[in-house]
C-alpha positions as CSV (number, residue, x, y, z in Angstrom):
1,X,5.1,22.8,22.2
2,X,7.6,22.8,19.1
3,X,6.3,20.5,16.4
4,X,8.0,19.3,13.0
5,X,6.7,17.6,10.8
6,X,10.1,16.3,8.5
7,X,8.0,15.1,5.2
8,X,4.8,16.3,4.6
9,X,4.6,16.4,0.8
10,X,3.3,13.1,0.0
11,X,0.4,13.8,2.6
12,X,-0.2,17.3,1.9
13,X,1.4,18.2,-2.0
14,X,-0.7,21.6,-1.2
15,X,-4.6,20.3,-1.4
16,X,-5.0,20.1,2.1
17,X,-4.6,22.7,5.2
18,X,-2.6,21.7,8.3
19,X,-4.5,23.8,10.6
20,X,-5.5,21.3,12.8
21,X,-1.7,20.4,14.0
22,X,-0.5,23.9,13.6
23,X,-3.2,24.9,16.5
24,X,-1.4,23.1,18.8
25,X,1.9,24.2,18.9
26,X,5.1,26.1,17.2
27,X,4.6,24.6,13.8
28,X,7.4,23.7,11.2
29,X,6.5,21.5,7.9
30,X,8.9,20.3,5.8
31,X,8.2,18.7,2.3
32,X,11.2,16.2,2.3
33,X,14.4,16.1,5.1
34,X,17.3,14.0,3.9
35,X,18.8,11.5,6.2
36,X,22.0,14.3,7.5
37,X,19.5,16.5,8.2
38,X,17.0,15.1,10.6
39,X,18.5,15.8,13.7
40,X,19.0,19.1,12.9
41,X,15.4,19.5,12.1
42,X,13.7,17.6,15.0
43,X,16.2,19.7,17.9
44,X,15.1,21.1,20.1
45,X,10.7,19.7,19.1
46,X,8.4,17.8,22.0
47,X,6.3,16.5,18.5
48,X,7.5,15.5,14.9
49,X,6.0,13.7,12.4
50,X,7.5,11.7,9.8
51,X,6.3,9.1,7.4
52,X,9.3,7.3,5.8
53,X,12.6,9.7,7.7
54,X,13.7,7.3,9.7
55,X,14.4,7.8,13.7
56,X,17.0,5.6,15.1
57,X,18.5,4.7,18.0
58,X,21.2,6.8,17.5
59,X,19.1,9.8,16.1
60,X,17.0,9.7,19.0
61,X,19.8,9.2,21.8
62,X,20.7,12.7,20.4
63,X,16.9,14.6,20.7
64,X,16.4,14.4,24.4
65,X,13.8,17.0,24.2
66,X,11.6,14.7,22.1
67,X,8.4,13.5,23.5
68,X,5.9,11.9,20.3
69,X,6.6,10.7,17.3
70,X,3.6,10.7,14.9
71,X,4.4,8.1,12.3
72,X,2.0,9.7,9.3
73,X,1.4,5.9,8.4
74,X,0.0,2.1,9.1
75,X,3.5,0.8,9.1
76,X,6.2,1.9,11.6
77,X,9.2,0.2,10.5
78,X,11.0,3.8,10.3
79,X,11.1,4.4,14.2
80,X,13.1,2.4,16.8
81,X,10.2,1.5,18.8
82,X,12.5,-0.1,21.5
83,X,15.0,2.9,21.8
84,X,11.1,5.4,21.3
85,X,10.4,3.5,24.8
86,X,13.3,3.3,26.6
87,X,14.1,7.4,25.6
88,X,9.9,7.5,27.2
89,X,9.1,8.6,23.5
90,X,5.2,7.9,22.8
91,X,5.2,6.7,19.4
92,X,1.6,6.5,17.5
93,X,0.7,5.5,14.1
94,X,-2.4,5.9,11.7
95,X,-4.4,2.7,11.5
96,X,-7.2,2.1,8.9
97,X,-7.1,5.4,7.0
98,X,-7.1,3.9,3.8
99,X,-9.2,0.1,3.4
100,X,-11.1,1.4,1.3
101,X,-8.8,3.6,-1.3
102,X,-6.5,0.5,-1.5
103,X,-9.6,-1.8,-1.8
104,X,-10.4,0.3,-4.8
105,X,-7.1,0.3,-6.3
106,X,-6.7,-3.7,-5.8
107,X,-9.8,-3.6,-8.3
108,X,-8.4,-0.7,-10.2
109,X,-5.4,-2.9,-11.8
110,X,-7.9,-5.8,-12.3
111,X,-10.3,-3.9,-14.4
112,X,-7.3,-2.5,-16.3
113,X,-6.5,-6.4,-17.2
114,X,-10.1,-7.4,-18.0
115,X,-11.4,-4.3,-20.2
116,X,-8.7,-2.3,-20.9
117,X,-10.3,0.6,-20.6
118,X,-6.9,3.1,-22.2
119,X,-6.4,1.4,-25.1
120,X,-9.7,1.3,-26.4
121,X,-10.1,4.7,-26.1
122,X,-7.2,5.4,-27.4
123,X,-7.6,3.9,-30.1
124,X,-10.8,5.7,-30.2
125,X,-9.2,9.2,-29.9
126,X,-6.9,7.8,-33.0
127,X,-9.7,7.0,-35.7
128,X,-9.5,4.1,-35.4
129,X,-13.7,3.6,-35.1
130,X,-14.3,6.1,-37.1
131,X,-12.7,3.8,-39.6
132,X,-14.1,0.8,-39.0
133,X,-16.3,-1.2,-40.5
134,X,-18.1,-2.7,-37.7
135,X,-20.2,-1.0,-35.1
136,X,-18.4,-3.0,-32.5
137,X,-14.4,-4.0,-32.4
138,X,-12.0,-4.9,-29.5
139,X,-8.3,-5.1,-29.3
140,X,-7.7,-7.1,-26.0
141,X,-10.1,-10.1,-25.1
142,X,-13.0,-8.9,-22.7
143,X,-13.3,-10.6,-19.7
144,X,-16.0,-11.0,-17.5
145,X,-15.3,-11.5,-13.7
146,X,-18.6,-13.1,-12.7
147,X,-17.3,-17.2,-11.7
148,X,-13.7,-16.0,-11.5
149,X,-11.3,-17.0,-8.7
150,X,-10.1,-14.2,-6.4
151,X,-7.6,-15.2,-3.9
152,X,-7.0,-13.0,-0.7
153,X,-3.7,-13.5,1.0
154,X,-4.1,-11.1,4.2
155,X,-7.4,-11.0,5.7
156,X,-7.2,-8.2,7.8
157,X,-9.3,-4.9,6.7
158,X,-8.3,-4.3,3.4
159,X,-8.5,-8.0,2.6
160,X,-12.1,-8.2,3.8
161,X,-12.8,-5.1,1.8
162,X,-11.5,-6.7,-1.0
163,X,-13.0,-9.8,-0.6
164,X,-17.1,-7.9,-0.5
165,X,-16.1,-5.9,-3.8
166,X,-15.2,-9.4,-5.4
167,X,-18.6,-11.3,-4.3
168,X,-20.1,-8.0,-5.3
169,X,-18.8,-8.6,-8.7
170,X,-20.0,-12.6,-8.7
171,X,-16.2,-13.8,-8.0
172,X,-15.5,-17.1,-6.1
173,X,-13.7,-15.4,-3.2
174,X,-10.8,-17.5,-1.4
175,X,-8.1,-16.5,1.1
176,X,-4.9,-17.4,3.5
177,X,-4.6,-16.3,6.2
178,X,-1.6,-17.3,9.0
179,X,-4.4,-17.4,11.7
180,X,-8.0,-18.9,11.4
181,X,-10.2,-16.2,10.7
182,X,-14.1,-15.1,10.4
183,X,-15.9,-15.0,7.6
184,X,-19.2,-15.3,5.4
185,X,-20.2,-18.5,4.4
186,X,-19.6,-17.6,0.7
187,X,-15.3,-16.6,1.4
188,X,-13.4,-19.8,2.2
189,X,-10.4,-19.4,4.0
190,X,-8.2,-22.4,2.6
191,X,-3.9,-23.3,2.6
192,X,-1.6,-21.1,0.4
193,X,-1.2,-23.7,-2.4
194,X,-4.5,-24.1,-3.0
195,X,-5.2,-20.3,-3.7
196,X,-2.4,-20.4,-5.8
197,X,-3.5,-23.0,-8.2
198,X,-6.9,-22.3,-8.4
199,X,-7.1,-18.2,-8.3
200,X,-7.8,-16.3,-11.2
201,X,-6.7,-13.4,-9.6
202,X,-4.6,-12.9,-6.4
203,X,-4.1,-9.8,-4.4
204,X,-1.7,-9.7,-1.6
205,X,-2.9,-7.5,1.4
206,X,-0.8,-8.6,4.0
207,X,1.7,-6.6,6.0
208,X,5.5,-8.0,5.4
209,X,7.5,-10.2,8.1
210,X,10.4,-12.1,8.5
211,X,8.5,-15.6,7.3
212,X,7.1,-13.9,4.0
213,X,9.7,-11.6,2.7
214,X,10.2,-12.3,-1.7
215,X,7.4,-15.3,-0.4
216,X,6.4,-14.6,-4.1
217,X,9.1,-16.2,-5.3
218,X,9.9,-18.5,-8.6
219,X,8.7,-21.8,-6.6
220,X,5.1,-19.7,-5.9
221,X,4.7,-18.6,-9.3
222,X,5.2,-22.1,-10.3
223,X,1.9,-23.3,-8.6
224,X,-0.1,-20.5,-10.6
225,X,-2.3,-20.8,-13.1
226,X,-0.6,-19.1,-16.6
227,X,-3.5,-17.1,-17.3
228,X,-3.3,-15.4,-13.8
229,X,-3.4,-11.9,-12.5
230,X,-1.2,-11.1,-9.6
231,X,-2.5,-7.7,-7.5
232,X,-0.3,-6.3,-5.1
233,X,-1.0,-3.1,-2.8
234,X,0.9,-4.7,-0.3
235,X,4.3,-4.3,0.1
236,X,7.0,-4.6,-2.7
237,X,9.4,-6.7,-0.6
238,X,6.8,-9.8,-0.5
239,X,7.4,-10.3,-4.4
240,X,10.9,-11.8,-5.5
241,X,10.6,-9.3,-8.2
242,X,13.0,-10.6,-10.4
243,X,11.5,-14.1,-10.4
244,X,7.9,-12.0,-11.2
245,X,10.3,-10.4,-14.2
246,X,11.4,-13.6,-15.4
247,X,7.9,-15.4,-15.2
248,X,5.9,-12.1,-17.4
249,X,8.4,-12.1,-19.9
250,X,8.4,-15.7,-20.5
251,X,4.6,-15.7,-20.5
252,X,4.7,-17.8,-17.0
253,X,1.6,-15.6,-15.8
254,X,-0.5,-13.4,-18.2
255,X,0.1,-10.1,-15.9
256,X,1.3,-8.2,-12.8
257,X,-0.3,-4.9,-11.4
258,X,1.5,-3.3,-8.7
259,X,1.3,-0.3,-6.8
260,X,4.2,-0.8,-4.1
261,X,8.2,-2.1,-4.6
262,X,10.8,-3.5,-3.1
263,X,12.6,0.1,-3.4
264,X,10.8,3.2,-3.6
265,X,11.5,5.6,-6.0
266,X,12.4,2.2,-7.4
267,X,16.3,2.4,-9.0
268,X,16.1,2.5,-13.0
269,X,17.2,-0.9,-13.7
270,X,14.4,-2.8,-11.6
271,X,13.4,-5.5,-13.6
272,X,9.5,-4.6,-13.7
273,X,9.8,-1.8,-14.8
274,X,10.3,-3.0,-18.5
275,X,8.5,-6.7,-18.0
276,X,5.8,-7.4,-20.3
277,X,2.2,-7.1,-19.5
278,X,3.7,-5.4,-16.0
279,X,1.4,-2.1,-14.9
280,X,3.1,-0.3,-12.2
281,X,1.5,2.8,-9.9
282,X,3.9,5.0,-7.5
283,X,2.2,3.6,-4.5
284,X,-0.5,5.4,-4.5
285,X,-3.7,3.7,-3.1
286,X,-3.8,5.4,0.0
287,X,-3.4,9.1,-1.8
288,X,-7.2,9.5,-2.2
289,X,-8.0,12.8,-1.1
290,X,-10.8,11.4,1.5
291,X,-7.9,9.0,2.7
292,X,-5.1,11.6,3.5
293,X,-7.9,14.3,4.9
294,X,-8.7,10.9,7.6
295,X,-4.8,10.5,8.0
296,X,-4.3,14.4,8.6
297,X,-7.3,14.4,10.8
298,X,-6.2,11.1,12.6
299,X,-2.4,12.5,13.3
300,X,-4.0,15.8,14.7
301,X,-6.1,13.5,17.1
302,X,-3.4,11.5,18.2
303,X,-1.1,14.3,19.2
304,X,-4.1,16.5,21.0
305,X,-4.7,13.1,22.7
306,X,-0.8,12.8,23.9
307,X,-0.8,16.4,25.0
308,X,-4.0,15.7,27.1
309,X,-2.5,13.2,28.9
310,X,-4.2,10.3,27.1
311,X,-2.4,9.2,24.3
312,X,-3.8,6.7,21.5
313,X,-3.3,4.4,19.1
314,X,-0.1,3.9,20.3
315,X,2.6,1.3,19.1
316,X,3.6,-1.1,22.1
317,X,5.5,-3.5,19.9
């Protein structure tokens, strides 16, 4: 079997080993494949991987040798699925590799508001205590979570990950969900406007539709409280980011951190970028090295599985 994987630089930059996939066939890795260069690539491979090069209709009409698409990744907006199915393509995705990495980074941006842990030390590293005269001096207001608001909008895995970290803390945990859904006595699932003017801190952990593209939008942010912290490890496309742009620099809301965008690498001029109180991560909260060792490990699995004759975690949709 001939396998390619087109992009395997985000998942593997060089602290990982692909042995597991390369014992199952003729193994090519590339780190990146541009768009004119895909089909080229994939000819003539049963297997390829790919995590954002996209596979449509039309590239895949023109590999008829292709067999499985591993999509290195939750989401599988990058592959036809329709045209996958109709071409007898197996297409399999990556679920819950990474609850708790992005869990952590949710709460990674939210202590970065509430203790500002850079500053102070670099102010620190500067002289600045050396040259005090008090034992004891901060530059940003400390906050204590303990009796905050946390509002959850998406309560699948990660949300519910979220959610224990924040009673873990002492928080008031809320969420919305689209469908009724489980949960402890202590996290109340209540109606969008309600999280959003009585949250202290909201993370979005939902996957993006049609009904919630830009849902974060100027109208949203109107219902906030100004002091609040929006969280998202989402996806960039549920923010109307420059609504969120408007509403920083005009002190609307007292901060943004964000790990995903609308467009990534995100084009120079995006308005967040250079919004105030605005902290922006390359999408990274899956890139834990425990999180991209289950993904490798997961993606071996599911093509070993297809080549068995027993394919899993396979999209139908």
């Amino acid at each position: 079997m001939k396998i390619v994987i087109l992009d395997g630089y985000t998942l593997n930059p060089g602290d990982l080993e692909w042995k597991c996939i390369q014992k199952l066939g003729n193994f090519t890795v590339y780190d990146r494949t541009p768009p004119e260069k895909t089909v080229e690539r994939s000819k003539g491979a049963q297997a390829v991987f790919t995590n954002k090069v996209v596979f449509s209709k039309e590239i895949i009409s023109r590999l008829p040798e292709l067999q499985f698409i591993g999509v290195l990744a939750t989401g599988y907006n990058v592959v036809d699925i329709n045209a996958a199915r109709e071409s007898g393509i197996v297409v399999s995705n990556i679920p819950a590799y990474s609850t708790d990495s992005v869990a952590q980074m949710v709460f990674s941006h939210i202590f970065n508001f509430v203790n500002n842990i850079s500053v102070h030390a670099n102010s620190v590293r500067s002289g600045e205590w050396s040259d005090s005269k008090d034992f004891s001096y901060h530059l940003t207001p400390q906050t204590e979570l303990a009796g905050k608001t946390l509002g959850i909008i998406g309560f699948g895995r990660i949300g519910r990950t979220v959610a224990k970290a924040g009673l873990a803390f002492g928080m008031k945990v809320i969420f919305y969900n689209r469908s009724i859904k489980e949960s402890s006595p202590e996290i109340i699932q209540t109606d969008l406007d309600t999280l959003l003017r009585s949250s202290d801190f909201i993370s979005l952990n939902c996957p993006l539709n049609e009904d919630n593209e830009k849902f974060i939008n100027e109208e949203a942010i109107s219902k906030m409280k100004p002091d609040v912290f929006l969280i998202n490890t989402g996806r960039g496309a549920l923010i109307d980011e420059y609504a969120l742009a408007k509403a920083l620099n005009s002190g609307r809301i007292a901060g943004a951190g964000l790990d995903v965008l609308s467009q990534e690498p995100p084009a120079p001029d995006n308005p967040l970028i250079s919004a105030k109180n605005c902290y922006i991560t390359p999408h990274i909260a899956w890139t834990t090295t425990e999180a991209r060792r289950r993904l490798m490990q997961i993606a071996c699995d599911n093509l070993r599985s297809f080549i068995e004759g027993n394919p899993k975690n396979v999209v139908l949709t």
